[in-house]
N, C-alpha and C positions, 0 to 999 in steps of 0.2 A: 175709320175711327171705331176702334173696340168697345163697344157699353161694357161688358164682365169681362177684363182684361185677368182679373184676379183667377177665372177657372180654366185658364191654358189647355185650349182644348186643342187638339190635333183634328188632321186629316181621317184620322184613324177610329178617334171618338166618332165622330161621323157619320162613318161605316158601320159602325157598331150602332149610333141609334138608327141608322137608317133601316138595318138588320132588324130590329128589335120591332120599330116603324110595322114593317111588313110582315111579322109575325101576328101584330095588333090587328092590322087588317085581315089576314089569315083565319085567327080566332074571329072575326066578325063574320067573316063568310060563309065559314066552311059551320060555324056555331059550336064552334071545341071550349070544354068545359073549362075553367080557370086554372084546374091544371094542368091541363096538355096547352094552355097559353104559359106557364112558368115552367114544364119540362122544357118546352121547345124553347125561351127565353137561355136558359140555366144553358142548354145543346150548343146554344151558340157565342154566349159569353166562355164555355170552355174550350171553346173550339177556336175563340178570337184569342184569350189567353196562350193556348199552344203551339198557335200561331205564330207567335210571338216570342217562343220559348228561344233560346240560341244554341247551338250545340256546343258540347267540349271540344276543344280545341287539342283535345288528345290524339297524339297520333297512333293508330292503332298497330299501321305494319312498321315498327319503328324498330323492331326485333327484324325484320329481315335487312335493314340495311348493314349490319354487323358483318 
């Protein structure tokens, strides 16, 4: 039984707080300032974004089959 069925979260949402999760504790330990907790925040939501990116489906040696 779902309680917030309404925020469809994925597998992947997840990873992504879990990611997030252990940069919090990171910042707690290591005692990095509020911004090197949102550079490294920012690092890794760009990084799960491009992750995620798909490629072109262009074929590129498409000239040598001629």
């Amino acid at each position: 039984m779902m309680i917030y069925s309404y925020l469809k979260l994925g597998p992947r949402d997840g990873v992504m707080l879990v990611s997030v999760i252990i940069m919090l504790v990171l910042t707690l330990v290591f005692k990095w300032s509020v911004w090197e907790f949102l550079f490294s925040v920012v690092a890794v939501i760009i990084a799960f974004l491009a992750g995620n990116m798909k490629p072109d489906k262009k074929n590129v040696l498409a000239f040598l089959k001629r």
